[in-house]
VEXDREN-2710 file (C-alpha; in Angstrom, 1 decimal):
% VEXDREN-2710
k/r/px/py/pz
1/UNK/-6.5/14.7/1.6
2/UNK/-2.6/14.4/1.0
3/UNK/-2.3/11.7/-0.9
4/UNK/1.4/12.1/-0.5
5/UNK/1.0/10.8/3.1
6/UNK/0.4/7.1/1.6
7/UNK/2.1/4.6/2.1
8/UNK/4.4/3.7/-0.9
9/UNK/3.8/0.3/-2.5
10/UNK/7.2/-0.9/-4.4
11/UNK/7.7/-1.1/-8.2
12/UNK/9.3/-4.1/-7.4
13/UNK/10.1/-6.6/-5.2
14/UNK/11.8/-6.7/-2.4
15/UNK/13.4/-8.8/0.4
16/UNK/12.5/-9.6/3.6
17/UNK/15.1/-9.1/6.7
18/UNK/15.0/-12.1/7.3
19/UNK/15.6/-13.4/3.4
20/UNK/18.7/-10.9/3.8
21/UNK/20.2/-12.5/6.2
22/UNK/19.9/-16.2/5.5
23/UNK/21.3/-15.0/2.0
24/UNK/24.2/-13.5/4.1
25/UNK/24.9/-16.9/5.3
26/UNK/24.0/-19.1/2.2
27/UNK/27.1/-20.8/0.6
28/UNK/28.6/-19.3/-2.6
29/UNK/26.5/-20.8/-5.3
30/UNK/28.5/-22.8/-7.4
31/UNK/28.0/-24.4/-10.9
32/UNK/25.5/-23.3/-13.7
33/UNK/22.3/-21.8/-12.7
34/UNK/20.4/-24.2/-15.7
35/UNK/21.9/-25.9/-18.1
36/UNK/22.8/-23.8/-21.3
37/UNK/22.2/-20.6/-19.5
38/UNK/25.0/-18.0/-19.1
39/UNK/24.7/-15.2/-16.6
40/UNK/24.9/-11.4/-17.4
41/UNK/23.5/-8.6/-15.4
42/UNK/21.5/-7.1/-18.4
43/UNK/19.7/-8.3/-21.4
44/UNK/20.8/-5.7/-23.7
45/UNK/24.1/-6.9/-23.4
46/UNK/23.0/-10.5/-23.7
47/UNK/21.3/-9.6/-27.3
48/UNK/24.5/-7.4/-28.0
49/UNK/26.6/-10.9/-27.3
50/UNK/24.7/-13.2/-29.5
51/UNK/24.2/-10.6/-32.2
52/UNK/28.2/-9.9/-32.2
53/UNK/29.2/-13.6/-32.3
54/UNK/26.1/-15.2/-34.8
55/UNK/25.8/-12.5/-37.2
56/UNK/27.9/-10.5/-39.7
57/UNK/27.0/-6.2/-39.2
58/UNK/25.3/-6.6/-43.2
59/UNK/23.0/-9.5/-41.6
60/UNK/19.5/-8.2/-41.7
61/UNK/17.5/-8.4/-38.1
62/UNK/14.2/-8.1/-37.6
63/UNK/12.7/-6.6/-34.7
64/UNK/9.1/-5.6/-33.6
65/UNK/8.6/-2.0/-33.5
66/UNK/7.2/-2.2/-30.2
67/UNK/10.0/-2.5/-28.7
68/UNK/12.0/-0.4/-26.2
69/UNK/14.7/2.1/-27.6
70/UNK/17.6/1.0/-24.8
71/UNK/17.4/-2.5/-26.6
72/UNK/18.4/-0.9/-30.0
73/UNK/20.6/1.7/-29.7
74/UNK/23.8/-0.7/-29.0
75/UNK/22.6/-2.4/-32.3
76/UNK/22.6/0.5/-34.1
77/UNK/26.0/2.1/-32.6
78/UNK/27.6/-1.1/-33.8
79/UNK/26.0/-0.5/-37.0
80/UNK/23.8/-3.8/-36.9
81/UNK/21.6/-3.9/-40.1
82/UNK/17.8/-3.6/-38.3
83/UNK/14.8/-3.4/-39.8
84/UNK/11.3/-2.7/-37.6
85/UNK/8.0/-4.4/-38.4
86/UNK/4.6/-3.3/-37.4
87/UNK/2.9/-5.6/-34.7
88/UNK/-1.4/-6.5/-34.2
89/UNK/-3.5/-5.1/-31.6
90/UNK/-2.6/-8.6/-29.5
91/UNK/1.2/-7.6/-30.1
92/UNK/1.8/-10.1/-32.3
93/UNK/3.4/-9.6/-35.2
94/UNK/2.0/-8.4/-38.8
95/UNK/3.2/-11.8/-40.3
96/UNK/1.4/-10.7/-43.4
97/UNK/3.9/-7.4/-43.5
98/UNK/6.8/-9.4/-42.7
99/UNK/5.8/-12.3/-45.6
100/UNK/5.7/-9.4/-48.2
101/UNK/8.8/-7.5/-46.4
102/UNK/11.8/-10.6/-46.0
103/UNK/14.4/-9.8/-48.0
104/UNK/18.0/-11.9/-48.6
105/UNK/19.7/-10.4/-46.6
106/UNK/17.3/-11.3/-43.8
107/UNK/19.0/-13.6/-41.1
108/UNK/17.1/-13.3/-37.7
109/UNK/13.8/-12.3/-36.2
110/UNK/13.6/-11.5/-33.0
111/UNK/10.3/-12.5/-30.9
112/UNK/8.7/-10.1/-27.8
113/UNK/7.3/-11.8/-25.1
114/UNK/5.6/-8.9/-23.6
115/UNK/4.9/-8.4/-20.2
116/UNK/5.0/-12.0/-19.2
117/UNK/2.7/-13.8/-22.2
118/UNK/3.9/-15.6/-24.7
119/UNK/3.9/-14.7/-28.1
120/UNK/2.3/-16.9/-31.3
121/UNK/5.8/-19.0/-30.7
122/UNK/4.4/-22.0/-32.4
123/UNK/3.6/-20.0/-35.7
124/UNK/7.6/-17.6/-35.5
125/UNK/8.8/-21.4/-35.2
126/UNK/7.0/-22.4/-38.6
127/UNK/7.6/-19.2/-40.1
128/UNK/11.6/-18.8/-39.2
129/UNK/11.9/-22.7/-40.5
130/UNK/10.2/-21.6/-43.8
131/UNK/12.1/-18.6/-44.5
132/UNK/15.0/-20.2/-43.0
133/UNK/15.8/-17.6/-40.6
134/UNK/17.0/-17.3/-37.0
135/UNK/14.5/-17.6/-34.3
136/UNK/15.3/-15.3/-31.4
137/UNK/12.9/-15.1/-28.4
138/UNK/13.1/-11.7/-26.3
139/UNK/12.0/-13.0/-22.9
140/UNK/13.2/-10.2/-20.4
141/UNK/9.3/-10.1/-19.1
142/UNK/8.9/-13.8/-18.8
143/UNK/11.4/-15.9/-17.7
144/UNK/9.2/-17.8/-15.7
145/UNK/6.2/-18.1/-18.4
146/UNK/5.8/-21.7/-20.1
147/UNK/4.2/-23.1/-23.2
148/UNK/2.6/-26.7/-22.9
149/UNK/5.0/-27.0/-20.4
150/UNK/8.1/-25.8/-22.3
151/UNK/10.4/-22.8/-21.1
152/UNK/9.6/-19.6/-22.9
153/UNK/12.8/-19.0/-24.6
154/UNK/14.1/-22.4/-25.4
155/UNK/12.0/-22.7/-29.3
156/UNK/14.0/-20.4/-31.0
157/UNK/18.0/-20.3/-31.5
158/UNK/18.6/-18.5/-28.4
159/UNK/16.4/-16.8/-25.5
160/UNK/17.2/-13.7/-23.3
161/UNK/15.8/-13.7/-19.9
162/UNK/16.2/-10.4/-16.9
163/UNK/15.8/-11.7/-14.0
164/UNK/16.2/-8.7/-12.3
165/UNK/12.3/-8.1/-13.3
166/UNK/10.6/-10.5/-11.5
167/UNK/13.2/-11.1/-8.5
168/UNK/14.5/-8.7/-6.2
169/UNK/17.7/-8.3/-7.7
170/UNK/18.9/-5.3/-9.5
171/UNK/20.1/-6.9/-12.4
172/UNK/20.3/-10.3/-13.4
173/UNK/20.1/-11.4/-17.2
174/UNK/20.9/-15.0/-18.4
175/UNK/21.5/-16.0/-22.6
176/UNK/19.8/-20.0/-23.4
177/UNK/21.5/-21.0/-26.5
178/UNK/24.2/-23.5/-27.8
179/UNK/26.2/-21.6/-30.0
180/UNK/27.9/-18.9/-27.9
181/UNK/30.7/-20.2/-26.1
182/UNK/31.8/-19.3/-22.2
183/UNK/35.1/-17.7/-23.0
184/UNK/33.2/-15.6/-25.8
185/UNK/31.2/-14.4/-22.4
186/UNK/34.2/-13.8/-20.6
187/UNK/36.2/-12.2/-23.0
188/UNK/32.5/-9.1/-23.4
189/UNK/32.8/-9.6/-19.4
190/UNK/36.1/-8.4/-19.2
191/UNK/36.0/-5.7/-21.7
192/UNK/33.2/-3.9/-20.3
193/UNK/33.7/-4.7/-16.5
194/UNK/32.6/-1.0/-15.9
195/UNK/31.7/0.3/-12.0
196/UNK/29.2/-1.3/-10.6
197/UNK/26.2/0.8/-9.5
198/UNK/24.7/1.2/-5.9
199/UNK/21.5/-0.2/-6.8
200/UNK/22.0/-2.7/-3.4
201/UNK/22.4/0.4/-1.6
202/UNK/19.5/2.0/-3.1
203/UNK/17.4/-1.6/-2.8
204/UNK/18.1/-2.0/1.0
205/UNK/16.8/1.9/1.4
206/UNK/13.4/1.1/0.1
207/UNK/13.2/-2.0/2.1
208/UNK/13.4/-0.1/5.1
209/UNK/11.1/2.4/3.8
210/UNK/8.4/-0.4/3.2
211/UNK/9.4/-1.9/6.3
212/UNK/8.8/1.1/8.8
213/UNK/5.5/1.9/6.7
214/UNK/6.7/5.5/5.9
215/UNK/4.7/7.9/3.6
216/UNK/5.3/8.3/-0.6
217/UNK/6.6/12.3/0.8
218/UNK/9.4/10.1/2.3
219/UNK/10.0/8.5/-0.3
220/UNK/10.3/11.0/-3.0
221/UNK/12.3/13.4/-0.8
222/UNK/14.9/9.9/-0.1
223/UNK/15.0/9.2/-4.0
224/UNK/15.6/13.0/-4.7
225/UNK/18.5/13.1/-2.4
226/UNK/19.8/10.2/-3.8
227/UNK/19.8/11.0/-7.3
228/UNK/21.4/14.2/-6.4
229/UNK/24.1/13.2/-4.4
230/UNK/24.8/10.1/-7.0
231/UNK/24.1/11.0/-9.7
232/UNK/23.7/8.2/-12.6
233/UNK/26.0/9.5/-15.1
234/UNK/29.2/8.8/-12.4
235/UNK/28.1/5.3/-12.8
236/UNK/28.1/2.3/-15.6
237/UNK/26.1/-0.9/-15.3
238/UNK/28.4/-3.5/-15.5
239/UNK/27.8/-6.6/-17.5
240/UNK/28.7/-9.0/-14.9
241/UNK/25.9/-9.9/-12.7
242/UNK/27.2/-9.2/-8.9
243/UNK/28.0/-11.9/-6.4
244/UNK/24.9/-11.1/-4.1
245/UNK/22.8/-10.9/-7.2
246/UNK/23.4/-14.3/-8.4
247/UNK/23.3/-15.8/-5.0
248/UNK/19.7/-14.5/-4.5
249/UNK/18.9/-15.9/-8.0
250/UNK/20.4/-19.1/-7.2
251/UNK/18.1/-19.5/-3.9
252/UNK/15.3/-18.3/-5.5
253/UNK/15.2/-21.1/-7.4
254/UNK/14.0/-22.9/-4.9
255/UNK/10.6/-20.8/-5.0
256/UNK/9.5/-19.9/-8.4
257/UNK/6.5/-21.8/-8.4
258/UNK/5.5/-19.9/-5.4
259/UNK/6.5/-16.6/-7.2
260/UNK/4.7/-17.8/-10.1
261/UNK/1.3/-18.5/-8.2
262/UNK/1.8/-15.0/-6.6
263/UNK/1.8/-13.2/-9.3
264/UNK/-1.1/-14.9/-11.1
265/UNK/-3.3/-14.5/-8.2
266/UNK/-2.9/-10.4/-8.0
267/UNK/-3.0/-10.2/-11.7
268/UNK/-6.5/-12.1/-11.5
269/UNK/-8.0/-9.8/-8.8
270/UNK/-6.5/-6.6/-10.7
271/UNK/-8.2/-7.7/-14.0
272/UNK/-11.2/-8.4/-12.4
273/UNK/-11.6/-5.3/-10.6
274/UNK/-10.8/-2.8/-13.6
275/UNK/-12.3/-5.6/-16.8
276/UNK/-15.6/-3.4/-16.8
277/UNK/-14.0/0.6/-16.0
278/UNK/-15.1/3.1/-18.6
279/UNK/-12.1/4.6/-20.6
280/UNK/-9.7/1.6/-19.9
281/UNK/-8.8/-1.4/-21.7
282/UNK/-7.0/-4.4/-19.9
283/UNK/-4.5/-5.5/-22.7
284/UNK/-4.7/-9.0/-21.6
285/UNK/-7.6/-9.7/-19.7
286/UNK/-6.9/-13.6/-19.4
287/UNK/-4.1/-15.4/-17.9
288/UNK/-3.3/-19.0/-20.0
289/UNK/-2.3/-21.7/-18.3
290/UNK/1.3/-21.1/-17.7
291/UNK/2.1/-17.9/-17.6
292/UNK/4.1/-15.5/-15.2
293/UNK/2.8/-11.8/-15.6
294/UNK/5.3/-9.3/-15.3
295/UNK/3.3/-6.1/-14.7
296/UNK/-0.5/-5.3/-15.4
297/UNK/-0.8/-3.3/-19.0
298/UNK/-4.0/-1.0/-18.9
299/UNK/-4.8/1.1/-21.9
300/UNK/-5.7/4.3/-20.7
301/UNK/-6.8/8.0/-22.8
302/UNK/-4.0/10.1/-20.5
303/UNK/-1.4/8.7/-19.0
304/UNK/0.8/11.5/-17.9
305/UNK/-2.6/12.3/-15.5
306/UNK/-3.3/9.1/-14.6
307/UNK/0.6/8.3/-13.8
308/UNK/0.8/11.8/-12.3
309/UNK/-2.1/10.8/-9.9
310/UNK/-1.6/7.2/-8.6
311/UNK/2.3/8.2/-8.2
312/UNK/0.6/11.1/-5.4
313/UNK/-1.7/7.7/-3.9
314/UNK/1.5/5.8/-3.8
315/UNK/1.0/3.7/-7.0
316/UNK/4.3/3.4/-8.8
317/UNK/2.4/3.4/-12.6
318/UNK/4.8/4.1/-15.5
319/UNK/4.6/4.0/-19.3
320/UNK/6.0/1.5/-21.4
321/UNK/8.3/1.6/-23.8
322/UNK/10.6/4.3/-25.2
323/UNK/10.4/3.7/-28.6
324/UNK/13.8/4.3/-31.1
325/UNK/13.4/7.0/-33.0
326/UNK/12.8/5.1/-36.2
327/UNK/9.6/3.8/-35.2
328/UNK/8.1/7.2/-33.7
329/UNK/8.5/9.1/-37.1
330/UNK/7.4/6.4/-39.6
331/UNK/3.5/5.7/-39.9
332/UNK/3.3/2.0/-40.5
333/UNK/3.5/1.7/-36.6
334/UNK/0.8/3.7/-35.5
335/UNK/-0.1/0.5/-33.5
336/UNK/3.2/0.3/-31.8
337/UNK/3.1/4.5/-31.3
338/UNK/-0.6/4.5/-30.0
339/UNK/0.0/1.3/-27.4
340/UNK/3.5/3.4/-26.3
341/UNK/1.4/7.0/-25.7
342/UNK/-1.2/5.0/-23.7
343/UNK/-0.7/2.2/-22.0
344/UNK/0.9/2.4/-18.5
345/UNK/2.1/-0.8/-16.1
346/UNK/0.6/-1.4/-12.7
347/UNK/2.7/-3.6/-10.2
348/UNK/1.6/-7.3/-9.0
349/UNK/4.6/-8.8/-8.1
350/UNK/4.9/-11.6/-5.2
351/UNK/5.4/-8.9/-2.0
352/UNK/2.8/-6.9/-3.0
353/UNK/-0.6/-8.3/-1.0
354/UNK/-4.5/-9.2/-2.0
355/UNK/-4.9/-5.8/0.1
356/UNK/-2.6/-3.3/-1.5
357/UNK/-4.0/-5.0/-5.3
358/UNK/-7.1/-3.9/-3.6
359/UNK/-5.8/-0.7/-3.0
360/UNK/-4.2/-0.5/-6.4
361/UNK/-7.6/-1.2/-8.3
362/UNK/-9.4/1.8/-5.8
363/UNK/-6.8/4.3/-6.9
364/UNK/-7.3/3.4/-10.5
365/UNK/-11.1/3.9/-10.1
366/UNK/-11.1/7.1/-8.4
367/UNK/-8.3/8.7/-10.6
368/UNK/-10.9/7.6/-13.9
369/UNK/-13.7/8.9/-12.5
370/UNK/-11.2/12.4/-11.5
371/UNK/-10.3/12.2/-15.2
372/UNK/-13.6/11.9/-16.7
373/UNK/-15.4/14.5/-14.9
374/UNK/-13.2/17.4/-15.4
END
């Protein structure tokens, strides 16, 4: 069997034609999007914002190892003083190492909500009041995700959300805090207001690729071809999120509860059809009463095969994250290093359907059982 002949299922989501054009016609949106939220098109610059106007370059942050290395590297070009620290098994953080490990210099600590669930937010409150430190809360996977009721991202000093990774936007990144004024935005807005990609361009190709049911061979030859003939070095994300962008985002709005009950519901199938699979571990096999999974994390002994194969059945799996450098060569995150060499991210976002999650978990199964027995 080819399995390049399947159909491709989308890493993300996408519009419908008929969403596209009633977002044609909607009104410019006007107005914040939620009070003390200002609008980026990326997190990493929303960190790099904060980080720039709250803290000195000498002011010590600490951030969890597991952590991806695109985040960093603009902290480290500016010559931001970091320092890493080793996270559980739960991807939590070692609060024991980071007790032992605060020095005076110490000014912030930045929280991971990781692929949609919340972190121990109630204990980084009590232990950033104690040590009298800044609370930051990294929520680019969970922007939708409550506690008791509360907004991920609004118990600490300042929360950074991406919208772009749970709507079908290609970028999209809001800051919640009180201290960092809107000409302080504007001003980083009009410094770096680089070329904007053609991610739309890109987005609408894939709809129609979806759309007309075409094969993962069509797909990959498309994506090649685009790649080659723009490359991504001719282009620059910009920081400003793009008209269109923040349209969709502000009639969204209107749905997230529905996008939020979506998402839940495939995660729930998912878990339950791969709990129990020989050789892989469901990093969170429970979904708590508010939260908005991003992806599906699975544990597994060889990713490159496993990606290698459910990419041929039409699966887009990938590994997560990169890690900075820093954290690969030192030891004391061998937790951190182990979850980055094995655990790869299955999609369950709201346009995927109970039959393609199906489809998802069978393709999973078969490519373990290929795995195993050779």
């Amino acid at each position: 069997m080819n399995f390049l002949l399947n159909r491709h299922i989308p890493n993300y989501p996408l519009l419908t034609f008929k969403q596209i054009i009633s977002l044609v016609r909607a009104p410019k949106p006007t107005g914040r999007f939620t009070s003390n939220i200002k609008l980026l098109s990326n997190t990493r610059s929303a960190i790099k914002i904060w980080i720039q106007e709250n803290l000195y370059i000498q002011d010590r942050i600490y951030i969890p190892s597991y952590i991806c290395s695109d985040l960093t590297i603009p902290l480290t070009e500016m010559g931001q003083s970091i320092t890493y620290y080793p996270c559980k098994a739960n991807l939590e953080p070692d609060w024991e190492w980071l007790e032992n490990n605060i020095t005076n210099d110490g000014k912030a600590l930045l929280l991971v909500h990781y692929f949609g669930f919340p972190n121990n937010i109630e204990y980084a409150v009590q232990f950033a009041n104690h040590h009298q430190i800044i609370l930051l809360e990294d929520c680019a996977h969970s922007f939708l995700t409550k506690v008791q009721d509360k907004i991920i991202g609004t118990f600490g000093a300042a929360g950074f959300y991406s919208y772009h990774k749970l709507l079908p936007i290609p970028e999209g990144a809001g800051i919640y805090d009180k201290r960092t004024s809107d000409a302080t935005i504007q001003n980083y807005l009009d410094q770096n207001n680089q070329i904007k990609t053609l991610e739309w361009a890109k987005r609408l190709l894939i709809v129609i690729i979806h759309k007309l049911y075409m094969p993962t061979l069509v797909w990959f030859l498309l994506s090649h071809s685009y790649n080659q003939i723009i490359p991504s070095y001719i282009y620059k994300p910009s920081s400003r999120i793009s008209p269109l962008s923040k349209k969709i985002l502000y009639t969204y709005g209107q749905h997230f509860d529905d996008v939020v009950a979506h998402r839940r519901h495939n995660y729930e199938l998912l878990a339950n059809e791969l709990t129990d699979i020989e050789g892989c571990t469901v990093l969170f096999p429970e979904l708590d009463d508010g939260v908005c999974p991003y992806a599906f994390p699975l544990l597994v002994e060889d990713p490159d095969k496993y990606i290698s194969l459910l990419n041929n059945q039409g699966v887009p799996a990938q590994k997560w994250p990169d890690l900075p450098e820093a954290v690969r060569n030192d030891s004391i995150f061998s937790m951190s290093t182990n979850y980055a060499s094995r655990l790869i991210l299955l999609p369950i976002h709201q346009t995927i359907s109970i039959r393609t999650i199906y489809k998802i978990a069978r393709a999973v199964k078969s490519t373990n059982l290929f795995i195993r027995t050779i």
